[in-house]
N, C-alpha and C positions, 0 to 999 in steps of 0.2 A: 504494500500500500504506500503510497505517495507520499510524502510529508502532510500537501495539502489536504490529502484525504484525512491521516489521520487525526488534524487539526479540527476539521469539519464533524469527523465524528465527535471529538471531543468536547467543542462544543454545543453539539444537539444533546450532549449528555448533561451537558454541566445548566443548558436551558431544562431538562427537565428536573433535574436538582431544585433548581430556584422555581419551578413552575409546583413543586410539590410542596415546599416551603409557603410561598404564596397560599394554595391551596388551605392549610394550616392557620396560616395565619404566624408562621414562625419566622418569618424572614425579621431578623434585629434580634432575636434570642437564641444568642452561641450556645448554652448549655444544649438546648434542646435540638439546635439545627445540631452538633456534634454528635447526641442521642442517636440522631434518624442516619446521619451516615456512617456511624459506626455499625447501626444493624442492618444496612443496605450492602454498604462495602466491605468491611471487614470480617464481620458474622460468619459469611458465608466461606470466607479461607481457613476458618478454625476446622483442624484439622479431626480435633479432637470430637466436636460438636457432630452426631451424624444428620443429613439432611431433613427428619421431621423435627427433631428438636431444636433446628435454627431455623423453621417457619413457625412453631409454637410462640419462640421468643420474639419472632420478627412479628407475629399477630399479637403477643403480650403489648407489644410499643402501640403498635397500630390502636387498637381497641383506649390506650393511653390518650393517641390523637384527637379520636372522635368525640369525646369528650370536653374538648377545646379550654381545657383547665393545664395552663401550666403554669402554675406556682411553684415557687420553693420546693412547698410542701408536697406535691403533686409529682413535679419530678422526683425526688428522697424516695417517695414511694416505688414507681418504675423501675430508679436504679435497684434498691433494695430486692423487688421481684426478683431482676436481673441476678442480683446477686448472688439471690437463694436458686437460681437454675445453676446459676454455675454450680454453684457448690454440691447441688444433687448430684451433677455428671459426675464432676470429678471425683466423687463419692463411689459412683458408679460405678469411672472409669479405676480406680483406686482395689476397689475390691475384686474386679474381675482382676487385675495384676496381682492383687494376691493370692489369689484364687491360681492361677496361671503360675506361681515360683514354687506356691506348696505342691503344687501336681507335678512341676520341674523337679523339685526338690524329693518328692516320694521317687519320682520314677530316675532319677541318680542314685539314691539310694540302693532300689533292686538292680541298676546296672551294674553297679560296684560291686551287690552281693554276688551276682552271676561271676564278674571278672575273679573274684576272689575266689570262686568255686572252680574255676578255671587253672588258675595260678598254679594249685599242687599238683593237678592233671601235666600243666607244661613243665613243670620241675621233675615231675617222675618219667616223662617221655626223652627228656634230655637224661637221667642220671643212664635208661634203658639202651637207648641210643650209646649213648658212649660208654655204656658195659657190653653189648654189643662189639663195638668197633674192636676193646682191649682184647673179648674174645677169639676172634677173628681174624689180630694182629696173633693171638698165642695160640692159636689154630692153625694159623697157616707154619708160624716158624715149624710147629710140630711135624706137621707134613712134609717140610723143603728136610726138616734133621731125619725124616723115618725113612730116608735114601730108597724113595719111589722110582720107576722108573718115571721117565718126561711124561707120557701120556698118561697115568695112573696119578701123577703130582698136578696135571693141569685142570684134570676130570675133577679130583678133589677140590681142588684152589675153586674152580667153579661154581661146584656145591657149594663151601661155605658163603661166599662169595653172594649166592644168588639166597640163600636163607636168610643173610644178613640185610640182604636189600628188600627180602619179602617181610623181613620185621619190621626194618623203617618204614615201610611202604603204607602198612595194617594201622600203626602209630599216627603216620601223618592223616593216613583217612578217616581217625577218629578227631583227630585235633580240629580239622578242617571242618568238622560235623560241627562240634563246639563251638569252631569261632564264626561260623555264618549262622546259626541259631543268634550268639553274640549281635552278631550283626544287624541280624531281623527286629531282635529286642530295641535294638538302638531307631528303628525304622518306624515303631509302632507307638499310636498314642499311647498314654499309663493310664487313660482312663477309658478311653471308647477302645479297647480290647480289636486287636486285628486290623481296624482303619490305622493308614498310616498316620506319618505327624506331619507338622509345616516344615522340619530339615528336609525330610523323606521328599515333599512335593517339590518345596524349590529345588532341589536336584532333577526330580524328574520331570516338569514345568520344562525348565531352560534344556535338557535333551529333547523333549518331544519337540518342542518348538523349532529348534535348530533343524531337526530331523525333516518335520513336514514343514518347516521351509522351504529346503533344498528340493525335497522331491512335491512340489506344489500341491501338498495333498492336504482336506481341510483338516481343520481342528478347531473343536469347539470347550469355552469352559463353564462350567455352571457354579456358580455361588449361593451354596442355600442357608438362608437364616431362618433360623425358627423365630416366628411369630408370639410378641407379647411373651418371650422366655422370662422376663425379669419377672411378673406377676406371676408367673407357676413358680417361680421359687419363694418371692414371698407369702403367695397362700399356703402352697404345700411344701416348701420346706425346701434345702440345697440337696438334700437325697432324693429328694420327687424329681429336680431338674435334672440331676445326674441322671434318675433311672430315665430319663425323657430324652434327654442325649442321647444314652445308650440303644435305647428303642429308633428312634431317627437314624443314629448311625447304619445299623441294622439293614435298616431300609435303604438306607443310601449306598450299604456296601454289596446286597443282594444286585441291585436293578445295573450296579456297574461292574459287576461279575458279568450280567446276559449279556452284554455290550463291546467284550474286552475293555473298558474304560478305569480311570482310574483314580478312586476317592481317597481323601485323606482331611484330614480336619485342620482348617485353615488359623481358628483361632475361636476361642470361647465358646458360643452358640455357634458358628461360622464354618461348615463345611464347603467342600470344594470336590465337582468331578471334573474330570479331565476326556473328553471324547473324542475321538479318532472318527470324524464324517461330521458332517455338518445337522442332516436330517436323523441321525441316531439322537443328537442332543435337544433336538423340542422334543422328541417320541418319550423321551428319557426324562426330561424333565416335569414332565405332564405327567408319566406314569409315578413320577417318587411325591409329588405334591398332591393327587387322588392317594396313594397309599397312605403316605400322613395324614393327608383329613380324614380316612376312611377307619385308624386304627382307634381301638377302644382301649384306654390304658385305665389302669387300676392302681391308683395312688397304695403303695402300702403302707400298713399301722399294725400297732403292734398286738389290736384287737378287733375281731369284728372283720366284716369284708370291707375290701378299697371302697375306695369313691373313685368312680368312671370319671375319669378326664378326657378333655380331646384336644388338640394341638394343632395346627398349622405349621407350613412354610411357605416364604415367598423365595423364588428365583429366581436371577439374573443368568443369563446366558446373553455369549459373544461368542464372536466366530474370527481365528486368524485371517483377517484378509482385509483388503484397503488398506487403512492408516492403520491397524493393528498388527504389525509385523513384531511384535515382542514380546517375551513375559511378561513384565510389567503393562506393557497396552491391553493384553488381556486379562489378566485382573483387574485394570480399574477400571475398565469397561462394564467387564462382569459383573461389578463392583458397582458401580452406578445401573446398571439395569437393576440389580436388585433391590434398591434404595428406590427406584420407581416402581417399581412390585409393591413395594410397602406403601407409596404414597398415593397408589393407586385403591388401596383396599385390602392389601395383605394376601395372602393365600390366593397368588398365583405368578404365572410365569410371563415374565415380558425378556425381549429378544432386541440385544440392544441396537441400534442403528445408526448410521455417520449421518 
């Protein structure tokens, strides 16, 4: 764009600024004209803030507006709302991070214990290995001093030779067994059992991507947030939300078995599949979002039968192609489709587009 152009835009922006103002009746009152363009311009780059909860606050000002009282007193109040939102989120976002270090912190834990379980396996395979070798070394001298003939001395050396390599051979294919188990633990959430975690996916994200880049074949990703998750945990409690997760996963990790595609949990509430075709991923997305609204969950207690709950999610799916040539392009694509699922009504799937 032109200088001139961008000048021209800037200005038809900055008349609707002052034609809002007007409108108000704010034009000569800094507190207030600051108020509206702090929640106009800057609101929306808080990163932290997801996109219903900065049109909540942006309609908390507005509703302020209509009222055509700005006092003192008037604004103190606004701000003060303002404030208590903040403080909710970050409350919010506060607890889910700790919620997020102790599930880190459990699932290092059982990594450790695994490794430490490992530990005396690799110390007894080396002491084996190298009582092996000593024998083998006193094997053989034995052989070369029992003045064999050459053919009878080489047939031997052979034999032990080939026993010795068939015990390290036995050894290593157990250790090997051990440490890709190891590895798989390291691959897998510590709380949603069997889905991967967000190491696992960013690794396999930026391979697939690279992959059907090259060979121009699609790929699509889908982003599922469970629906009003915070209020299932504050009615029924953080082990009602857990076992909700767990159930969702479930779901989400059957429908990406039929597909070859590949799920793993992105972060909190926030799962993520990975599809290989373009039309596998609406088919996919529609069948996991009826499965969730369709399943009947039973809150447990420690008496008496559950309470039947029921649960939604909305999804975001993108597709690699156009301006989305990257991993990160398509996560926050994905990313914003989903965030218009929610603002659309929740419980359902929108497909994002340039």
């Amino acid at each position: 764009m032109s200088a001139r152009g961008r000048a021209a835009g800037e200005n038809r922006e900055a008349a609707e600024v002052y034609a809002f103002f007007e409108r108000y009746g704010l034009d000569g009152n800094p507190p207030w004209m600051a108020l509206v363009l702090f929640i106009r311009d800057l609101l929306p780059r808080l990163t932290l803030l997801p996109g219903p909860e900065v049109a909540q606050i942006q309609g908390l000002v507005l509703a302020a507006l209509e009222k055509r009282d700005f006092s003192d007193a008037a604004l103190a109040s606004v701000v003060t709302a303002l404030a208590e939102r903040f403080r909710a989120v970050m409350a919010g976002h506060l607890a889910a991070v700790e919620n997020k270090l102790e599930l880190e912190r459990d699932f290092s834990v059982s990594l450790l214990g695994a490794i430490e379980e490992i530990a005396p396996e690799l110390r007894s395979a080396a002491a084996k290995q190298e009582a092996n070798l000593v024998g083998l070394d006193t094997n053989a001298r034995a052989a070369v001093l029992a003045g064999l003939d050459k053919q009878s001395l080489a047939a031997r050396l052979k034999d032990l030779i080939g026993t010795a390599l068939e015990s390290a051979k036995e050894e290593s294919s157990k250790l090997e067994k051990k440490v890709r188990s190891l590895e798989q633990r390291a691959k897998v959430d510590p709380l949603l059992t069997g889905l991967n975690n967000r190491r696992s996916f960013d690794e396999h994200i930026a391979e697939a991507v690279d992959r059907h880049s090259k060979a121009a074949s699609p790929l699509a990703l889908l982003m599922i947030d469970v629906d009003r998750f915070k209020a299932i945990n504050d009615t029924h409690g953080h082990q009602a939300g857990d076992d909700v997760l767990k159930v969702i996963a479930k779901i989400v990790q059957d429908k990406a078995k039929e597909t070859g595609a590949f799920a793993a949990r992105y972060g909190g509430e926030e799962l993520v599949v990975l599809i290989p075709g373009a039309e596998a991923a609406a088919e996919t997305a529609q069948a996991l979002r009826r499965a969730v609204e369709n399943y009947e969950f039973l809150v447990r207690q420690d008496e008496g039968p559950g309470q039947l709950i029921r649960f939604t999610v909305s999804i975001g799916v993108a597709d690699l192609a156009g301006n989305r040539q990257t991993a990160a392009d398509l996560i926050r694509d994905a990313d914003k489709a989903m965030y218009m699922a929610k603002n659309a009504g929740r419980n359902r799937v929108v497909r994002y587009k340039d």
